[in-house]
N, C-alpha and C positions, 0 to 999 in steps of 0.2 A: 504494500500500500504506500503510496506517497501522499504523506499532507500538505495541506495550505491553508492557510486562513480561515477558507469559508468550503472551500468543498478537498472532499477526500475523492482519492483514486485508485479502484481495484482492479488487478489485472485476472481475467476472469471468471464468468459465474461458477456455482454449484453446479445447477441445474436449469431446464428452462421445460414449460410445459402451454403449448400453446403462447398466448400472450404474456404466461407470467414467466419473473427470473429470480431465482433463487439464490441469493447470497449468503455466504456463512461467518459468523464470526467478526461481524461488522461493528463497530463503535460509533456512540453519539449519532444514532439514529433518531430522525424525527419521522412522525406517523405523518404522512403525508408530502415528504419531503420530494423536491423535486429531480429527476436523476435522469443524465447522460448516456446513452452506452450507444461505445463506438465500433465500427466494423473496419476493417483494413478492407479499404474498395465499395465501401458501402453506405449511404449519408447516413447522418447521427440521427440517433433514433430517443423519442425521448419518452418518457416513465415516470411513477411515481410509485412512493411507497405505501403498498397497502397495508402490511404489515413488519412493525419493526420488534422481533424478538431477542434476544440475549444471544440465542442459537444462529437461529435460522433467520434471514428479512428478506419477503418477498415483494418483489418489485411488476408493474402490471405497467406493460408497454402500451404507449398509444399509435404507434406506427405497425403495421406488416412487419413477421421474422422471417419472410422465404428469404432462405439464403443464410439465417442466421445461425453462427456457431459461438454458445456460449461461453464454450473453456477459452475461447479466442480473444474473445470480446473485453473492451477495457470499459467500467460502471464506474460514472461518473457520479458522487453523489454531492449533490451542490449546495447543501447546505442550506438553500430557502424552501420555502414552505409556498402552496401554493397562491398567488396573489393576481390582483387584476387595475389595469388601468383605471382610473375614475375618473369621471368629468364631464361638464356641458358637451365638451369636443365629442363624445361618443354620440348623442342624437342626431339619427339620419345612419346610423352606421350599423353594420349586419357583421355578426363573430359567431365562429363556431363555441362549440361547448367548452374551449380552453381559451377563448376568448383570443382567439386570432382572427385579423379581419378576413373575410371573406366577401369583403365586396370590391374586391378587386384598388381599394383605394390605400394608400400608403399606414402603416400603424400609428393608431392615435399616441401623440403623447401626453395628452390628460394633462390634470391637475394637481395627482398624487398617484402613488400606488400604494395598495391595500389590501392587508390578506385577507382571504374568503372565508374563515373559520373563526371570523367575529362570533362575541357571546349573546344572547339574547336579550333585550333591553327585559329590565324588570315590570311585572307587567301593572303593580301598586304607583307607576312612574308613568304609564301615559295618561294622555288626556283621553275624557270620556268619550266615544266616538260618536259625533252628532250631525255632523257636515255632509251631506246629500252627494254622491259625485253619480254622475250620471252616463249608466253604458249605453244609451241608446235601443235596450232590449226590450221593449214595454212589460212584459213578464216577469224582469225583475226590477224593473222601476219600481213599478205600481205596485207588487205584492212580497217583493222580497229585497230591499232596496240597498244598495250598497253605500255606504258610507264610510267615510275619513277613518281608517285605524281599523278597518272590520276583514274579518277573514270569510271570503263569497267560496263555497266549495260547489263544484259542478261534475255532480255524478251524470256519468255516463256509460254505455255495454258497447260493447260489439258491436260495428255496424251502424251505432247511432253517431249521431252530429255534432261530438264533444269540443273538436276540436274547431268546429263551423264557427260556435257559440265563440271561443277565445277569440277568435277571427274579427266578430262583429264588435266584443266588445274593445280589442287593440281600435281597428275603423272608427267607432260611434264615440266613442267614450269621451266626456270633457266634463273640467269642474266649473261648477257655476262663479257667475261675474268675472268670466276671463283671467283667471287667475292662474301665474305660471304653472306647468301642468306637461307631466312630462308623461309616457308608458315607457316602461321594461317588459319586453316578454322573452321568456324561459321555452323555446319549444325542445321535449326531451323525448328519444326515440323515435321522431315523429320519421316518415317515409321521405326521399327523396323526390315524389310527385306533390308531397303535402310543402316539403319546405317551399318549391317554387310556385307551386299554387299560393302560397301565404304572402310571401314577397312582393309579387305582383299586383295583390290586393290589397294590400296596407299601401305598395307607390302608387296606383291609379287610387286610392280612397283619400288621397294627398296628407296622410297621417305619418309619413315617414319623416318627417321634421319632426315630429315630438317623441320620435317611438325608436327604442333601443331595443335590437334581436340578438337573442342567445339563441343560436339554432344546431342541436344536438339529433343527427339523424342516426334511425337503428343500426346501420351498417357501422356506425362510427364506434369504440370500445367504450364499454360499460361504463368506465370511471368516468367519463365524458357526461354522461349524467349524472352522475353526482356533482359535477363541478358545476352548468350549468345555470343550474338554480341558485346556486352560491353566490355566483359573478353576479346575476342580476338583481340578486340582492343586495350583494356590497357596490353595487350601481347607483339601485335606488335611493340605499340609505344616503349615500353623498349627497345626489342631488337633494335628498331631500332638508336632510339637516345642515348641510355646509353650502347648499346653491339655493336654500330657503325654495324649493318647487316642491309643487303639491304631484304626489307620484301613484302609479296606480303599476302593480307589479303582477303580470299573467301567468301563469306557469301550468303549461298542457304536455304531459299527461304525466301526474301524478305515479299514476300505475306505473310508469314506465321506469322513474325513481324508486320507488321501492321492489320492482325487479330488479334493478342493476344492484340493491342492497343487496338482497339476497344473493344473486349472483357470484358477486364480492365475497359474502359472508362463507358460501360452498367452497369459494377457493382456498380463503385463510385455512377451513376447517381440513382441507386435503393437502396439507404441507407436509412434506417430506419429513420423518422422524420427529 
């Protein structure tokens, strides 16, 4: 191992099993750490840790392993933890589920950077939620109405139009008396005919100036939805309490998050010795 300051370097793995890399004997691990590993002929590939044990620490790659040979391979473990751009500068702008742009436009440099494993505000600390925002749904205007601070959950099966609904209320949605007013949406697992169908409807709905996309498609790896949802929360919270805007946070499909837990959770539980 050679150290540095901020990140350590193994020359290589245990093991490797599909997506995941199995390291041994590793120090000053963090759960969630973010990590390097390089191929002789091959671009960097990059990972994070899902699990960090005293033993064993398995690492879940977000890139493709054809081609990949673990005993070969040099793990880079870099020492931060996962974090996300913040800022106005993100509105109007499309990222995948680790928060890289994919709208073809240069990487934002925001305002700050900020880790995604914030703790949850205490809830004897907010304010009572009273303030009307309005999605456009008549459905849940009128009988189920969503308001400042309130959590709207939207059960949906198979087949039905759950994701239709996140659709209209990104499109429709604004706070009364013109007041700064931004959307973050989270889409997690969603299909690659749903992300571009979504895109095209939020820019022709001309909503894409106020509205921030985490778009996490099922082909893309599991941990991707977990992160996700994360980013556009540590999105929203800036804007909302350091850019003073009033924020309204989407996040389709729930199920999809708590699959990739589980997921996650089958892999920790099938670690090697």
């Amino acid at each position: 191992m050679t150290a540095g300051r901020l990140e350590r370097v193994y020359r290589g793995a245990a093991a490797a099993a599909g997506p995941l890399l199995f390291l041994e004997r590793t120090r000053r691990i963090a759960l969630g750490e973010w990590v390097v590993v390089r191929s002789h002929g091959q671009a960097d590939r990059r990972g994070q840790v899902i699990e960090a044990g005293d033993i064993t620490t398995v690492v879940q790659l977000l890139d493709d392993t054809i081609g990949f040979q673990p005993d070969r391979a040099e793990v880079v473990l870099t020492g931060q933890v996962a974090s996300g751009v913040v800022g106005t500068e993100l509105l109007g702008r499309i990222f995948d589920g680790h928060g890289a742009a994919i709208d073809g436009l240069p990487a934002p440099v925001g305002d700050a950077v900020r880790p995604i494993g914030g703790a949850p505000m205490n809830p004897v600390r907010r304010a009572k939620p009273s303030d009307f925002i309005e999605t456009g749904i008549s459905a849940i205007d009128a009988m189920n109405t969503l308001v400042r601070g309130q959590k709207l959950p939207v059960f949906s099966g198979p087949g039905l139009p759950g994701l239709e609904i996140a659709t209209r209320i990104v499109e429709w949605s604004r706070a009364p008396r013109d007041e700064p007013f931004a959307v973050v949406f989270a889409g997690v697992g969603i299909t690659a005919r749903e992300t571009r169908g979504f895109i095209e409807r939020v820019r022709a709905s001309g909503a894409m100036a106020r509205t921030v996309l985490y778009l996490n498609e099922a082909a893309h790896p599991a941990v991707e939805r977990l992160l996700a949802p994360r980013l556009a929360l540590t999105t929203a919270e800036h804007l909302a309490f350091e850019c003073g805007m009033h924020v309204l946070v989407v996040i389709a499909d729930m199920t999809h998050y708590c699959e990739a837990l589980r997921e996650i959770a089958t892999a920790r539980e099938e670690i090697p010795g």
